[in-house]
Steps between C-alpha positions, in 0.01 A plus 500: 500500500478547875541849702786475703644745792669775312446465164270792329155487574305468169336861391093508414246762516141446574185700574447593840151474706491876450559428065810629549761330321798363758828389391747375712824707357305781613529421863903490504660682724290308817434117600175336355330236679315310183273254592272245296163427688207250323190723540372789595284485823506106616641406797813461470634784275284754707704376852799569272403869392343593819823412691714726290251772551493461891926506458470778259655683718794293499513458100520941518772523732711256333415703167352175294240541230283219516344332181177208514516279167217276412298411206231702603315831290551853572165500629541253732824582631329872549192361682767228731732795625197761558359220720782434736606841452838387357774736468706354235485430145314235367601409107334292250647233318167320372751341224707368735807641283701648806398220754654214247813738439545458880448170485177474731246449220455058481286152625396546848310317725260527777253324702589134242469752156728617275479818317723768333555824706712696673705377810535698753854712519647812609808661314687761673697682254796774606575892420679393175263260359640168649361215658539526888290219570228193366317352711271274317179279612437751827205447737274845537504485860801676645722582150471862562720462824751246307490767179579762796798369613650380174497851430643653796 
């Protein structure tokens, strides 16, 4: 079943990079920005994460909690935001349960090989719960600006 525009976004809880555990019904009440990143610390996913973090300012004033999902550890996620002093949450889905609930979680490709992983999206999710916006297959470089102004 695909996430459409204002239907509910589908609830999950998952441990943190701090081993807290995170759940997304406990976040109502503001907008979410949930995105789904490959790895921890290669290219690509840390241009993503450290664009966020130089528009965190941005993300505050406009009152959005900000959650990184990848099949990454604890430990790993812990180590990847300490490095590029990240100031968001990180969370862990190392059995890819929440990232094939969204729908990111399937055969990819790159550089002529196929895999299965995670494709790159960003879910922005409203006060009551609702999805506000999916935008699916986005490039690292820039999406903090286009998550911006979705959300604004």
């Amino acid at each position: 079943m695909a996430l459409e525009e204002g239907s509910p976004a589908p609830d999950f809880e998952l441990e943190s990079d701090t081993g807290e555990r995170v759940s997304l019904s406990g976040l109502r009440g503001q907008p979410v920005v949930l995105y789904f990143y490959p790895k921890d610390d290669t290219p690509g996913c840390t241009l993503q994460a450290c664009e966020i973090r130089d528009s965190w300012s941005d993300f505050e004033e406009l009152g959005a909690a900000v959650l990184g999902v990848s099949p990454d550890s604890v430990e790993s996620h812990e180590k990847f935001r300490a490095k590029y002093d990240l100031p968001f949450t990180l969370l862990a889905d190392p059995d890819h349960e929440v990232s094939e609930l969204y729908g990111v979680w399937g055969e990819r490709e790159y550089a002529g090989k196929k895999y299965i992983g995670v494709e790159r999206s960003t879910f922005l999710i409203d006060a009551d719960g609702n999805l506000a916006g999916v935008m699916r297959g986005v490039k690292p470089a820039e999406h903090a600006g286009d998550v911006l102004a979705a959300l604004a």
